[in-house]
N, CA, C and O atoms as a Maestro MAE file, in Angstrom:
{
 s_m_m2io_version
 :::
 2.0.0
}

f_m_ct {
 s_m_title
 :::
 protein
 m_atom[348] {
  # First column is atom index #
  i_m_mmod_type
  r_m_x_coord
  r_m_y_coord
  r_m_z_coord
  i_m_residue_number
  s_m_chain_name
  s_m_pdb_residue_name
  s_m_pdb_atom_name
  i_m_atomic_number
  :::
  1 25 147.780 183.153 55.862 1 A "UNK " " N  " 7
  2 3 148.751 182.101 56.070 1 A "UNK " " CA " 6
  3 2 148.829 181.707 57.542 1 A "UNK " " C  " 6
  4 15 149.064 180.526 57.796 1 A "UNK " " O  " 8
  5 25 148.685 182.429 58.368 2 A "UNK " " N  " 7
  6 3 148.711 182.385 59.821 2 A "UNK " " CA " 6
  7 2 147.672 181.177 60.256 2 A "UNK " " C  " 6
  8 15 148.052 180.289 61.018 2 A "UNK " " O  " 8
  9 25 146.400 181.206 59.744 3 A "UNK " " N  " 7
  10 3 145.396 180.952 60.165 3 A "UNK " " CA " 6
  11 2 145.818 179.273 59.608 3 A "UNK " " C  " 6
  12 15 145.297 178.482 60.394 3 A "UNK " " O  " 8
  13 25 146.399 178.725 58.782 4 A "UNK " " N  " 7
  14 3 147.149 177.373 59.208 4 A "UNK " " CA " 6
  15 2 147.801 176.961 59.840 4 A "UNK " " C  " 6
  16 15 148.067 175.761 59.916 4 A "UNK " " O  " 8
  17 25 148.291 177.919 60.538 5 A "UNK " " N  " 7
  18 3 149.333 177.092 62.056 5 A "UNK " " CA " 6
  19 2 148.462 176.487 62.957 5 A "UNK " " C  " 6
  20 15 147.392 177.026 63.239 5 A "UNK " " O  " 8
  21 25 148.815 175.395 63.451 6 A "UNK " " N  " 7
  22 3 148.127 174.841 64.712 6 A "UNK " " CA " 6
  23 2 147.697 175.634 65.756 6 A "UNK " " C  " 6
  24 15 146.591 175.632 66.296 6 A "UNK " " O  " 8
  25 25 148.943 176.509 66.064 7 A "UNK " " N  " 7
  26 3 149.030 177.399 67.309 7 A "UNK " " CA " 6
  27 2 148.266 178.900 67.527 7 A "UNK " " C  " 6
  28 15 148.045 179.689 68.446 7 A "UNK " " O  " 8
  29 25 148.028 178.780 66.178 8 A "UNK " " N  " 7
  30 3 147.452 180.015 66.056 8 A "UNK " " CA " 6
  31 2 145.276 179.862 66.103 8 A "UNK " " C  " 6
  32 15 144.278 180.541 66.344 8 A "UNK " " O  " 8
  33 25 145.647 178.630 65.728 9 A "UNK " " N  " 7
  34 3 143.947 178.633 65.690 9 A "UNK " " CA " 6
  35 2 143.798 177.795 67.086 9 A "UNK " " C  " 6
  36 15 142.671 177.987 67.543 9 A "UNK " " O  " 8
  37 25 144.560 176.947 67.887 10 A "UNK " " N  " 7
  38 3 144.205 176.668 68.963 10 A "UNK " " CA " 6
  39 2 144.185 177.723 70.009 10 A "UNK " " C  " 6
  40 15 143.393 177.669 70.950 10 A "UNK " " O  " 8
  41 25 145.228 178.879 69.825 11 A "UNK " " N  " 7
  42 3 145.191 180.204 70.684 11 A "UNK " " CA " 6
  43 2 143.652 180.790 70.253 11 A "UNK " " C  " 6
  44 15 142.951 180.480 71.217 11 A "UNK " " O  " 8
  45 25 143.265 181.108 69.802 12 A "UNK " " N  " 7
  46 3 141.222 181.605 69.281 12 A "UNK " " CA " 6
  47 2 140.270 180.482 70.040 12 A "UNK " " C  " 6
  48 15 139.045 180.559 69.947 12 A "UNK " " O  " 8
  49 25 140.686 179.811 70.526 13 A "UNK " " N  " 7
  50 3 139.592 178.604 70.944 13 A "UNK " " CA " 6
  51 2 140.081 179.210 72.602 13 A "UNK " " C  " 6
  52 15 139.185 179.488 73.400 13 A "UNK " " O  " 8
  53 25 140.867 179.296 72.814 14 A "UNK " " N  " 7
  54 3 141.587 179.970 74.619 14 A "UNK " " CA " 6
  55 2 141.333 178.688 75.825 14 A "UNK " " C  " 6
  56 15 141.019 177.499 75.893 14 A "UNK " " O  " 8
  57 25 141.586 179.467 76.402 15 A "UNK " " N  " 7
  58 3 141.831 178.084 77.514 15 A "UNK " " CA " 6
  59 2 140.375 178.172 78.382 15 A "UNK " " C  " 6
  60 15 140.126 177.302 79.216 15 A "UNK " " O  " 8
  61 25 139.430 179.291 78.122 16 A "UNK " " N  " 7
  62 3 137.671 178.937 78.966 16 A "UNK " " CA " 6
  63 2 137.062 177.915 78.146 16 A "UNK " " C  " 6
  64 15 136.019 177.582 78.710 16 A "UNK " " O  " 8
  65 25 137.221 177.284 77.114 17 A "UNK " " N  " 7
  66 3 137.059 175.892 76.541 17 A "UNK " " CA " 6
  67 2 137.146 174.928 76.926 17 A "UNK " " C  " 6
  68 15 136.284 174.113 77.255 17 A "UNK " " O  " 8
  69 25 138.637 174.877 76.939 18 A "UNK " " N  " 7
  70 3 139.687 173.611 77.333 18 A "UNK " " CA " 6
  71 2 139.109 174.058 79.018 18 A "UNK " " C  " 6
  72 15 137.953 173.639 79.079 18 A "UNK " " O  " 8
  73 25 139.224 174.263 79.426 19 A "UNK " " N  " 7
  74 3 138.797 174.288 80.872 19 A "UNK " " CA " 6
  75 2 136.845 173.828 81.257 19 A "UNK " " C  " 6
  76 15 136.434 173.365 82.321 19 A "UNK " " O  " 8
  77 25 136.245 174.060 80.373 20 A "UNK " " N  " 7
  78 3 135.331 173.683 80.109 20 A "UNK " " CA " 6
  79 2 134.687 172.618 80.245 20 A "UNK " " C  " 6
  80 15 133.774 172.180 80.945 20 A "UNK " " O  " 8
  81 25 135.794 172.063 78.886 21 A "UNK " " N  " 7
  82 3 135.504 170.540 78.508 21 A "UNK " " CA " 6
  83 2 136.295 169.678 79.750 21 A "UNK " " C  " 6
  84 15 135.956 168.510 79.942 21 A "UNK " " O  " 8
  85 25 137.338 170.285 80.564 22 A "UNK " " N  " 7
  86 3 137.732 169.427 81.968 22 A "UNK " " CA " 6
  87 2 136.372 169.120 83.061 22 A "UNK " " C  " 6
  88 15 135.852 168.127 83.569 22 A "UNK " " O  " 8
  89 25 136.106 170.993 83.075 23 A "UNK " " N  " 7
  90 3 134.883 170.492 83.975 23 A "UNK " " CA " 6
  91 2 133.709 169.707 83.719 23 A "UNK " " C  " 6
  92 15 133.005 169.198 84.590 23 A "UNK " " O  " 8
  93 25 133.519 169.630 82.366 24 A "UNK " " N  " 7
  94 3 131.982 168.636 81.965 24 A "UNK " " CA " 6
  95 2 132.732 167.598 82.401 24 A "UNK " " C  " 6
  96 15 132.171 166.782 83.132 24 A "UNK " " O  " 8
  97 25 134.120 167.403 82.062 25 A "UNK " " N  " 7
  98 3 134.854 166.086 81.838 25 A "UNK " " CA " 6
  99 2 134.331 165.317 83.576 25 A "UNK " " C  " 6
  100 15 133.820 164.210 83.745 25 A "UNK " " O  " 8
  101 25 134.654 166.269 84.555 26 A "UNK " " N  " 7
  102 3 134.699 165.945 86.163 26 A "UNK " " CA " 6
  103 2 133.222 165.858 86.258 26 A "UNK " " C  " 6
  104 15 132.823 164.709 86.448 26 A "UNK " " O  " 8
  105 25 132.549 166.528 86.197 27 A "UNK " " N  " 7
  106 3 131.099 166.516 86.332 27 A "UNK " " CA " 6
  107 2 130.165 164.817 85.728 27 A "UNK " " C  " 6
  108 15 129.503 163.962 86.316 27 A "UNK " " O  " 8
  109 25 130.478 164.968 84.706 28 A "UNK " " N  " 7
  110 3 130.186 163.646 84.247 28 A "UNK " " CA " 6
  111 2 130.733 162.533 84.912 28 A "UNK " " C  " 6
  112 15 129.823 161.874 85.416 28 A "UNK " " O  " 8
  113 25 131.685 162.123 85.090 29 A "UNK " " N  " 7
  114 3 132.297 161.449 85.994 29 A "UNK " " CA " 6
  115 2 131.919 161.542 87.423 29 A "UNK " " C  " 6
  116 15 131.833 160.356 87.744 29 A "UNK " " O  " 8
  117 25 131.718 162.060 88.190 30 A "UNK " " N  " 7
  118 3 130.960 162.039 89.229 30 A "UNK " " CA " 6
  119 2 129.729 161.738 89.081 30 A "UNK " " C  " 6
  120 15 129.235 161.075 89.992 30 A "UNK " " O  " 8
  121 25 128.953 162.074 88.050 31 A "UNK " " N  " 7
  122 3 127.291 161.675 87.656 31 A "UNK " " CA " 6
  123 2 127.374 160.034 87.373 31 A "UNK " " C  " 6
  124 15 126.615 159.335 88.044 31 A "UNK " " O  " 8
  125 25 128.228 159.407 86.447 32 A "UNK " " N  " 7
  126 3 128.652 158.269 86.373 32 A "UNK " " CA " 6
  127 2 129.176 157.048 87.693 32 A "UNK " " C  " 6
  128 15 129.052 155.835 87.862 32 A "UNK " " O  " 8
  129 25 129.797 158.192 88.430 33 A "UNK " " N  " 7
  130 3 130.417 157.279 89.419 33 A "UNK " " CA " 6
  131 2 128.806 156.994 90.296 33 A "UNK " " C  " 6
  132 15 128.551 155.834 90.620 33 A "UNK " " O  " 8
  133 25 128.049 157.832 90.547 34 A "UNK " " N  " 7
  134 3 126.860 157.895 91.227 34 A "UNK " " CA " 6
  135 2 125.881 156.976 90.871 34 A "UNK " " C  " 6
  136 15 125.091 156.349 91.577 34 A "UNK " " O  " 8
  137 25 126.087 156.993 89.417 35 A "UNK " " N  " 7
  138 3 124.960 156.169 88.917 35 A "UNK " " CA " 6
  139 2 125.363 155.050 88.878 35 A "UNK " " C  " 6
  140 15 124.427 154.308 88.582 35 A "UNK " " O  " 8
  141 25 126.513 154.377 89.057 36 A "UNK " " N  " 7
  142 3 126.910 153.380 88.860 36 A "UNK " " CA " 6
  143 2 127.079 152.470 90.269 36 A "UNK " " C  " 6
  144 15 126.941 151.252 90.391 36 A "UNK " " O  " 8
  145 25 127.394 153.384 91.203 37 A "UNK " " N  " 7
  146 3 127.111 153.050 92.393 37 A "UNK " " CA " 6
  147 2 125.099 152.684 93.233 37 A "UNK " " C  " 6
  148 15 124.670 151.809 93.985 37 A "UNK " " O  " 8
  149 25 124.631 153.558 92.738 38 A "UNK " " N  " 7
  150 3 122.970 153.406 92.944 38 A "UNK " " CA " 6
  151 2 122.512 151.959 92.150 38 A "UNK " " C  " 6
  152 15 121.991 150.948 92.621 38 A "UNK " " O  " 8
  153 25 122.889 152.254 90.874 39 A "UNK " " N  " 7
  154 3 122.457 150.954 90.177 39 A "UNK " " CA " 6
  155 2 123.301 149.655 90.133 39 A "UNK " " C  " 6
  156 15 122.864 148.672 89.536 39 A "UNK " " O  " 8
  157 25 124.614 149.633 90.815 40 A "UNK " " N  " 7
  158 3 125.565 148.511 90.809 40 A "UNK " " CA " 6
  159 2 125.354 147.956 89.499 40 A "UNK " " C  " 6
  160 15 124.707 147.085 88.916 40 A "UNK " " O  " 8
  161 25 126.267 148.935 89.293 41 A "UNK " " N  " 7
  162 3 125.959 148.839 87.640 41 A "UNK " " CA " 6
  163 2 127.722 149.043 86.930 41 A "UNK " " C  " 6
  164 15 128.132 150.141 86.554 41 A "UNK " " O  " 8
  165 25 128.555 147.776 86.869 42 A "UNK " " N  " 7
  166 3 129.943 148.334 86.350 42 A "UNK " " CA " 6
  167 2 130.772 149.059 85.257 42 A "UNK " " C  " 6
  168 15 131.945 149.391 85.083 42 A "UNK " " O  " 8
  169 25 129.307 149.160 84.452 43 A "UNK " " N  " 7
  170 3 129.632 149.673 82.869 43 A "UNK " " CA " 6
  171 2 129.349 151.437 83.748 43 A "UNK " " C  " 6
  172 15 130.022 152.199 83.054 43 A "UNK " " O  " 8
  173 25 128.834 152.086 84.626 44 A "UNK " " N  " 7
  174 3 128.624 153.020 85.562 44 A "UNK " " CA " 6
  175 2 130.201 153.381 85.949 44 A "UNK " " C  " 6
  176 15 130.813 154.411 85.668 44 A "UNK " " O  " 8
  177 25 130.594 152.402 86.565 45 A "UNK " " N  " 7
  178 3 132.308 153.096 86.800 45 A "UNK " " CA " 6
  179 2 133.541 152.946 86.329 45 A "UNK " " C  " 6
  180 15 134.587 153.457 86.729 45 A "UNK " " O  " 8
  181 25 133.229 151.763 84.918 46 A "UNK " " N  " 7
  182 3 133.905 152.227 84.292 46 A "UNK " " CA " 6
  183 2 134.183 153.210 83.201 46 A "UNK " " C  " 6
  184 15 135.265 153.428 82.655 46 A "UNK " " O  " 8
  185 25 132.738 153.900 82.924 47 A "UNK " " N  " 7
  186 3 132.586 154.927 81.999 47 A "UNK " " CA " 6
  187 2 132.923 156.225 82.833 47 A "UNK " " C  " 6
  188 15 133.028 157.336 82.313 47 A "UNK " " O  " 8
  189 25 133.122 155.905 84.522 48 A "UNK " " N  " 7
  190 3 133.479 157.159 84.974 48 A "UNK " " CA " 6
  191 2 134.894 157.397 85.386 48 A "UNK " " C  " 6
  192 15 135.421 158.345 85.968 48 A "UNK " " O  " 8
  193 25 135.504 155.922 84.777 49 A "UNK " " N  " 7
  194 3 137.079 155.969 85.531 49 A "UNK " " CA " 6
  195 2 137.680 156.763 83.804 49 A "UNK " " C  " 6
  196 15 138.638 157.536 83.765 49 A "UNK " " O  " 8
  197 25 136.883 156.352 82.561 50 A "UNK " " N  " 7
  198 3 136.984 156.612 81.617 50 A "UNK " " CA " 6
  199 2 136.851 158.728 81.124 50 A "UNK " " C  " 6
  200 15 137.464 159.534 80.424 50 A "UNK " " O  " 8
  201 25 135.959 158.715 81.817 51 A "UNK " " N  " 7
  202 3 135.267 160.128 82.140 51 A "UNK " " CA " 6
  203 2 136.716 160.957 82.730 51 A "UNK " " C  " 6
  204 15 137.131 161.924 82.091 51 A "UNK " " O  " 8
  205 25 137.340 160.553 83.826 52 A "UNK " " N  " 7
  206 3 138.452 161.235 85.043 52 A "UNK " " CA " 6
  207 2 139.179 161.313 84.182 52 A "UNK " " C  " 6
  208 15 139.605 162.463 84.085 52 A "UNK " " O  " 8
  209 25 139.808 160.247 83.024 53 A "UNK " " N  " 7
  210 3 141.254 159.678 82.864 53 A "UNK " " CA " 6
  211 2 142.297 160.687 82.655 53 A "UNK " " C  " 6
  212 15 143.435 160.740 83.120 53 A "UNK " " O  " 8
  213 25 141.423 161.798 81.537 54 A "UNK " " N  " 7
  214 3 142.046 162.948 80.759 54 A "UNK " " CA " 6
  215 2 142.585 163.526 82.268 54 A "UNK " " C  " 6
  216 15 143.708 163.483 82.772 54 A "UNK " " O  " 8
  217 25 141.318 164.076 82.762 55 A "UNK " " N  " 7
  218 3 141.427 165.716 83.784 55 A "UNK " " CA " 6
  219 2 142.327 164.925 85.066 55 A "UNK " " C  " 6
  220 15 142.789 165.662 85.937 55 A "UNK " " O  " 8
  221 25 142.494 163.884 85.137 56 A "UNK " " N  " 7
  222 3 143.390 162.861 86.627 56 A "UNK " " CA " 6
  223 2 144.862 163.012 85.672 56 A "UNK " " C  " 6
  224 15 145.866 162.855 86.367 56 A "UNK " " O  " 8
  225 25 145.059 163.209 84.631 57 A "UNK " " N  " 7
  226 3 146.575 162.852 83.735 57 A "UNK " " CA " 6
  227 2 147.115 164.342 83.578 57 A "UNK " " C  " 6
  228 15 148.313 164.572 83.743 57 A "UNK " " O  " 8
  229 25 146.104 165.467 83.218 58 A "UNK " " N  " 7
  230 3 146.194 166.998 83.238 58 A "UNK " " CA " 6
  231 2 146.533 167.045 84.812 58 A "UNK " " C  " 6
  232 15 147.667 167.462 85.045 58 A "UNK " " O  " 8
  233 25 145.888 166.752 85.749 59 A "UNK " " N  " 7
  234 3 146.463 167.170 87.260 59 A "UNK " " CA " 6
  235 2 147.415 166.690 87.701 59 A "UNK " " C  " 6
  236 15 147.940 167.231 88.674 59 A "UNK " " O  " 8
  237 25 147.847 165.768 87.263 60 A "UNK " " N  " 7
  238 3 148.725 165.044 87.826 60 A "UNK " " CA " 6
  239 2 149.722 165.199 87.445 60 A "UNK " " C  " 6
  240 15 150.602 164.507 87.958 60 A "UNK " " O  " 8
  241 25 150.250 166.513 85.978 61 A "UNK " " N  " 7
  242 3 151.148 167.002 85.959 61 A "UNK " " CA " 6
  243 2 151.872 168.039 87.003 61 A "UNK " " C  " 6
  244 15 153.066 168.341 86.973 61 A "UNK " " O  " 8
  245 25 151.115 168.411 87.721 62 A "UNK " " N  " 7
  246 3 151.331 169.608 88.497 62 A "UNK " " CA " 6
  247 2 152.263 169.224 89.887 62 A "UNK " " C  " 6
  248 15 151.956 168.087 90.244 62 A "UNK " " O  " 8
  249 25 152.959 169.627 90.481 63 A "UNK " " N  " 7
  250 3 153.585 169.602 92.105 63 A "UNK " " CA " 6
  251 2 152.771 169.190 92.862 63 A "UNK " " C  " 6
  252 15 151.555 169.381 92.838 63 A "UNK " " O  " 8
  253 25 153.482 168.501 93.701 64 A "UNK " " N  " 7
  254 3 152.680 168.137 95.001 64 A "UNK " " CA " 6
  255 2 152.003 167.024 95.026 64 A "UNK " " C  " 6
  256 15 152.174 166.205 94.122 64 A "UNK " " O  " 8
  257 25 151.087 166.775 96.087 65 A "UNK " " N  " 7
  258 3 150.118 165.727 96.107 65 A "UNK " " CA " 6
  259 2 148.916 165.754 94.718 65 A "UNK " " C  " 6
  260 15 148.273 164.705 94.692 65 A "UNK " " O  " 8
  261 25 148.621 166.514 93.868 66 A "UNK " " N  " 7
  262 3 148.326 166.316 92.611 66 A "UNK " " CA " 6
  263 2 148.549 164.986 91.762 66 A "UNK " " C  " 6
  264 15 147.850 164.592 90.828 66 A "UNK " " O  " 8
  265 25 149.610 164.425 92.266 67 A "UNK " " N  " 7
  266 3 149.958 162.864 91.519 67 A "UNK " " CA " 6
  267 2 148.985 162.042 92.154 67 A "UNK " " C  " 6
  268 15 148.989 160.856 91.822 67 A "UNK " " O  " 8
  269 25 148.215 162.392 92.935 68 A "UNK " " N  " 7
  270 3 147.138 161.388 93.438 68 A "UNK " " CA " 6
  271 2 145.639 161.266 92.925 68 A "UNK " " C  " 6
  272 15 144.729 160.635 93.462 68 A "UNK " " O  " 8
  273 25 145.599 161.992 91.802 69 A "UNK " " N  " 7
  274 3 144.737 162.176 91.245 69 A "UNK " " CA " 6
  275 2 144.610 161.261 89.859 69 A "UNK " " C  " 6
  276 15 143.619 161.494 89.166 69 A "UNK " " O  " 8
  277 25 145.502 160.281 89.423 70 A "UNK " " N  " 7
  278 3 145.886 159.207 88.645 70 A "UNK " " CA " 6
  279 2 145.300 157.634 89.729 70 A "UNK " " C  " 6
  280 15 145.250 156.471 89.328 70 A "UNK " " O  " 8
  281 25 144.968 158.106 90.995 71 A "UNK " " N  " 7
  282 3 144.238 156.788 91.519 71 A "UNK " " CA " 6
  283 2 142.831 156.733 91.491 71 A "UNK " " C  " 6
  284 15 142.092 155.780 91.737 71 A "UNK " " O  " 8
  285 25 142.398 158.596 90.951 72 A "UNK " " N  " 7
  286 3 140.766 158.203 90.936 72 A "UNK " " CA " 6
  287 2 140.149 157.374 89.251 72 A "UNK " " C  " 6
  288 15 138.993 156.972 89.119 72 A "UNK " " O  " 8
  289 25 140.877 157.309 88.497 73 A "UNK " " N  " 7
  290 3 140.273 156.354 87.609 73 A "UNK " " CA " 6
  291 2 140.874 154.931 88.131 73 A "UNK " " C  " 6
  292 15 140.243 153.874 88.112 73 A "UNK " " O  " 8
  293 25 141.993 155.070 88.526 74 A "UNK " " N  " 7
  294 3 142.660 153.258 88.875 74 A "UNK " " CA " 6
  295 2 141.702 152.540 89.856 74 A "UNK " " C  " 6
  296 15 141.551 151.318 89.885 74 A "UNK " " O  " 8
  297 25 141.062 153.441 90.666 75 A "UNK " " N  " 7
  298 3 139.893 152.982 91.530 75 A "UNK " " CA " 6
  299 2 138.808 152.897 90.815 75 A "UNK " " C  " 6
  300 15 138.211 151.821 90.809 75 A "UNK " " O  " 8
  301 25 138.278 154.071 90.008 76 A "UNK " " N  " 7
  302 3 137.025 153.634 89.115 76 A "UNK " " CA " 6
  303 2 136.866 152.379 88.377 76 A "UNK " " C  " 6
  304 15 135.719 152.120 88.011 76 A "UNK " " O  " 8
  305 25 138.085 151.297 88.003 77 A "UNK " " N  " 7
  306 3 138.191 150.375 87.094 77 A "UNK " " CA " 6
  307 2 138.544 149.363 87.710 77 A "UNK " " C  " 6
  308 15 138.593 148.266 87.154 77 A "UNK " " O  " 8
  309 25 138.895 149.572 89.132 78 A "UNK " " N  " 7
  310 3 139.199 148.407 89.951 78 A "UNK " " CA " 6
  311 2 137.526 147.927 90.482 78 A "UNK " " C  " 6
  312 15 137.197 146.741 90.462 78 A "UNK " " O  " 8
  313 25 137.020 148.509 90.725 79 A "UNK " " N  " 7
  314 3 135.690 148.261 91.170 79 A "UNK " " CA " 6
  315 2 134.679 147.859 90.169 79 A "UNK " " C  " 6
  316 15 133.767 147.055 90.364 79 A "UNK " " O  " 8
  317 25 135.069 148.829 88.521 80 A "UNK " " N  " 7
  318 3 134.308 147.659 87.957 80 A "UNK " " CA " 6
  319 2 134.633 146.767 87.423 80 A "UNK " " C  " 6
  320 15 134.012 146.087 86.607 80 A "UNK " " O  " 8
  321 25 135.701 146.652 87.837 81 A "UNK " " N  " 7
  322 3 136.572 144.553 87.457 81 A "UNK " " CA " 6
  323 2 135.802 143.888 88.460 81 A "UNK " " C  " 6
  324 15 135.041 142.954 88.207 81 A "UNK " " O  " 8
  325 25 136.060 144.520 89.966 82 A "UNK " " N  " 7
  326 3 135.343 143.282 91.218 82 A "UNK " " CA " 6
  327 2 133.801 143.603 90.727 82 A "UNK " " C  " 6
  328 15 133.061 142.626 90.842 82 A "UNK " " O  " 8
  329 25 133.269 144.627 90.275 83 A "UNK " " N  " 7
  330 3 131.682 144.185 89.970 83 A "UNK " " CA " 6
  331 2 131.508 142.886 88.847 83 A "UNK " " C  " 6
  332 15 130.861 141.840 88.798 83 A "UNK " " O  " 8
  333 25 132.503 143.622 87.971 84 A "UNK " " N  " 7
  334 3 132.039 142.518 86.846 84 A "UNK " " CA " 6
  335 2 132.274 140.946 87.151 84 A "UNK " " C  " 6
  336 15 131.459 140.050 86.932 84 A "UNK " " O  " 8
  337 25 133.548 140.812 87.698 85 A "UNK " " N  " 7
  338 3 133.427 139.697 88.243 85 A "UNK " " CA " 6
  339 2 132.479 138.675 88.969 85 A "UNK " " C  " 6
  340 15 132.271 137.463 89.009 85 A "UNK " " O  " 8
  341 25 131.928 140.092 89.637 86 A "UNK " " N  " 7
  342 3 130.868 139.445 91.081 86 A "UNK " " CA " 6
  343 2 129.296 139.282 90.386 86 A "UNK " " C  " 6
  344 15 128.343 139.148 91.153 86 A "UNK " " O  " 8
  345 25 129.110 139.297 89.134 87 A "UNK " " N  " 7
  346 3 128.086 139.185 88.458 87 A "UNK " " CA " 6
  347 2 128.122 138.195 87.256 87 A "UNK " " C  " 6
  348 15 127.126 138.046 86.549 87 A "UNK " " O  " 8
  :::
 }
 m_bond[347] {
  # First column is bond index #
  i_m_from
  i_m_to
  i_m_order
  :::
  1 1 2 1
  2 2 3 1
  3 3 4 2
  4 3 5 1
  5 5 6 1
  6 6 7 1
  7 7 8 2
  8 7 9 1
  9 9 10 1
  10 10 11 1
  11 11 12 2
  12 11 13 1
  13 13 14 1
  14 14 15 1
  15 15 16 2
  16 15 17 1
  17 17 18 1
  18 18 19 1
  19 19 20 2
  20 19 21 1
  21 21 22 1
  22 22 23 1
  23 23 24 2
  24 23 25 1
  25 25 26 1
  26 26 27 1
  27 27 28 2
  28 27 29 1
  29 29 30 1
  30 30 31 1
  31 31 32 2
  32 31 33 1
  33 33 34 1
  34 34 35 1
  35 35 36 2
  36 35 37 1
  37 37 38 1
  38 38 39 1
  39 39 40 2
  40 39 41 1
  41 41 42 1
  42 42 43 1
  43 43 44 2
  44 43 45 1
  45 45 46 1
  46 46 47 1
  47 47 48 2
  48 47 49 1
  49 49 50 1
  50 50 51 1
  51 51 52 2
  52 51 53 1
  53 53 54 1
  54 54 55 1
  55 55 56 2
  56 55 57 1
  57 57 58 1
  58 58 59 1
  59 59 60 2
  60 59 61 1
  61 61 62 1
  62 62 63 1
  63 63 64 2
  64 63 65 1
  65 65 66 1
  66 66 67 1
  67 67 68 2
  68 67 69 1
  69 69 70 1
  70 70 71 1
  71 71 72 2
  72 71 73 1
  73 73 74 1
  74 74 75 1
  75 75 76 2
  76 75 77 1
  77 77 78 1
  78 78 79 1
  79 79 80 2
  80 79 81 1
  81 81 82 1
  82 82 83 1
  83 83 84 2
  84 83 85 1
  85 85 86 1
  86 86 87 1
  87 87 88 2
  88 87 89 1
  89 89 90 1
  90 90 91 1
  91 91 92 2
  92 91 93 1
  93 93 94 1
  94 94 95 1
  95 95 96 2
  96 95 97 1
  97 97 98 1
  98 98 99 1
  99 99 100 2
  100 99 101 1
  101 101 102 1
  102 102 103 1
  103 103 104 2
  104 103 105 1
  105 105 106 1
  106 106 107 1
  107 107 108 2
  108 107 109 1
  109 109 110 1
  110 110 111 1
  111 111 112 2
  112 111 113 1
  113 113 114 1
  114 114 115 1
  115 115 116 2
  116 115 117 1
  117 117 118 1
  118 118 119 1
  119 119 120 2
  120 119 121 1
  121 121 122 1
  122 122 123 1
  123 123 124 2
  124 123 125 1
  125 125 126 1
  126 126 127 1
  127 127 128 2
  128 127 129 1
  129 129 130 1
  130 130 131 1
  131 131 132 2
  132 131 133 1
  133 133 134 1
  134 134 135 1
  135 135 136 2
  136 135 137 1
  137 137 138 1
  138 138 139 1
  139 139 140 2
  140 139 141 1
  141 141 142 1
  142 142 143 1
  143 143 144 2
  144 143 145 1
  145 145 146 1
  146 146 147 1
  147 147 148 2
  148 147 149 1
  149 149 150 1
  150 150 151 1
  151 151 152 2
  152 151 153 1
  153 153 154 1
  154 154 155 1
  155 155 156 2
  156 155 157 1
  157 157 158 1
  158 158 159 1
  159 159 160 2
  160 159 161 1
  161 161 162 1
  162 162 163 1
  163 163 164 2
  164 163 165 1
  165 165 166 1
  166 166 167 1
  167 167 168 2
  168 167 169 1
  169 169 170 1
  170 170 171 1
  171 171 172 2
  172 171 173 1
  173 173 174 1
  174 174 175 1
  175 175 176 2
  176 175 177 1
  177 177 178 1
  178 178 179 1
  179 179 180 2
  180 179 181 1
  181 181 182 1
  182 182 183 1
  183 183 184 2
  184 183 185 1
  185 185 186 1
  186 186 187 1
  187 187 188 2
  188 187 189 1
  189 189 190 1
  190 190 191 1
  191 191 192 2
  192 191 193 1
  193 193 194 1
  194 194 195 1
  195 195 196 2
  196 195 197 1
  197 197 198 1
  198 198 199 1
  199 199 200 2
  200 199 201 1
  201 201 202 1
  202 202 203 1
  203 203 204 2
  204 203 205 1
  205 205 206 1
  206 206 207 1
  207 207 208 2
  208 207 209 1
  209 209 210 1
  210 210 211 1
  211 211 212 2
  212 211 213 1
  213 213 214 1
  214 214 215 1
  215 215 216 2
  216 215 217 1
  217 217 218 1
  218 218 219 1
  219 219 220 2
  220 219 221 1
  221 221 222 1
  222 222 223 1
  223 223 224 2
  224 223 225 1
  225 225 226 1
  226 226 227 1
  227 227 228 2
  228 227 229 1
  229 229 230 1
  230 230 231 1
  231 231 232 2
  232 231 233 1
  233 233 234 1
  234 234 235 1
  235 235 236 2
  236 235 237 1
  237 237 238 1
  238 238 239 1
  239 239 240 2
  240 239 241 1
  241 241 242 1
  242 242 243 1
  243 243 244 2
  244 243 245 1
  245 245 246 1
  246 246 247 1
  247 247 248 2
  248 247 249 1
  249 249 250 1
  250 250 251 1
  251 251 252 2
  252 251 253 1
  253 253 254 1
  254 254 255 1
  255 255 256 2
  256 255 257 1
  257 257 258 1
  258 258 259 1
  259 259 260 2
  260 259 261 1
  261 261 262 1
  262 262 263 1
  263 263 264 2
  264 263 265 1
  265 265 266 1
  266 266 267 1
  267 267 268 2
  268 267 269 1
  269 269 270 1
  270 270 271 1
  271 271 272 2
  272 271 273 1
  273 273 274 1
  274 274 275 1
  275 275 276 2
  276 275 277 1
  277 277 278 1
  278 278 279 1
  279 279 280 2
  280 279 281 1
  281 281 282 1
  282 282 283 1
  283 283 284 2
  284 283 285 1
  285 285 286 1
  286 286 287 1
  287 287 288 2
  288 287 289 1
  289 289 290 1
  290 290 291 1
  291 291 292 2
  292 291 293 1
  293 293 294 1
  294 294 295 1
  295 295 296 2
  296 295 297 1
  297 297 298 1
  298 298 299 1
  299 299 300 2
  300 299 301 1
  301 301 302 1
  302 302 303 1
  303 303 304 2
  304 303 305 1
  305 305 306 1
  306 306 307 1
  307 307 308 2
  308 307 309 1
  309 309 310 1
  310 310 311 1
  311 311 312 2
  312 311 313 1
  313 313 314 1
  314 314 315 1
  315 315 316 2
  316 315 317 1
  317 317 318 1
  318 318 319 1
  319 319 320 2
  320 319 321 1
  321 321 322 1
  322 322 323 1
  323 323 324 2
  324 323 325 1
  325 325 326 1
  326 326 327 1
  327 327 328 2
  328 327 329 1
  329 329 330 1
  330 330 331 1
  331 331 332 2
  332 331 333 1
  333 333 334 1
  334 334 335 1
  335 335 336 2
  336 335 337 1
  337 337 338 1
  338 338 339 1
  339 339 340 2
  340 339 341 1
  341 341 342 1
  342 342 343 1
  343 343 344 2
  344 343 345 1
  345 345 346 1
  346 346 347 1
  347 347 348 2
  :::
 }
}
C-alpha cells in the first residue's frame, strides 16, 4: 500500500537524480547558449533560456543574491527576440 503514495516512491528516486537532471539541465544550456552564439543562431538561445528556466526558478528560491538567477533565461530570450528580429 505504501508503494502508492507519491512520497514514498519519489523518496527511492533521492535527490542524486533530481540533482542530476539540474546539472544536465545547466550543462545543456550552456552548450546551447554557445552554440547559438557561434552560429547566430536564435532558436540556439532560446532553447537555452528554455534549458536554465527550471534550475534559474529552483535557485531563485533560495536567500540572497540567488534571485538573480531568473535573469539568465530573461537574457537568453531577450537576445533571441533581437536575433530574430534582426534576421
Amino acid at each position: 500500500m505504501n508503494d502508492f503514495f507519491v512520497g514514498t516512491i519519489l523518496s527511492s528516486v533521492g535527490f542524486l537524480f533530481v540533482g542530476a537532471v539540474l546539472w544536465l539541465l545547466i550543462i545543456v544550456s550552456v552548450v546551447l547558449l554557445l552554440w547559438g552564439g557561434l552560429k547566430k543562431s536564435w532558436k540556439g538561445f532560446f532553447f537555452s533560456g528554455l534549458a536554465i528556466l527550471i534550475p534559474a526558478i529552483i535557485l531563485s528560491t533560495q536567500k540572497g543574491f540567488f534571485i538573480l538567477f531568473l535573469f539568465l533565461p530573461l537574457l537568453a530570450f531577450v537576445i533571441a527576440y533581437l536575433m530574430k528580429i534582426r534576421t
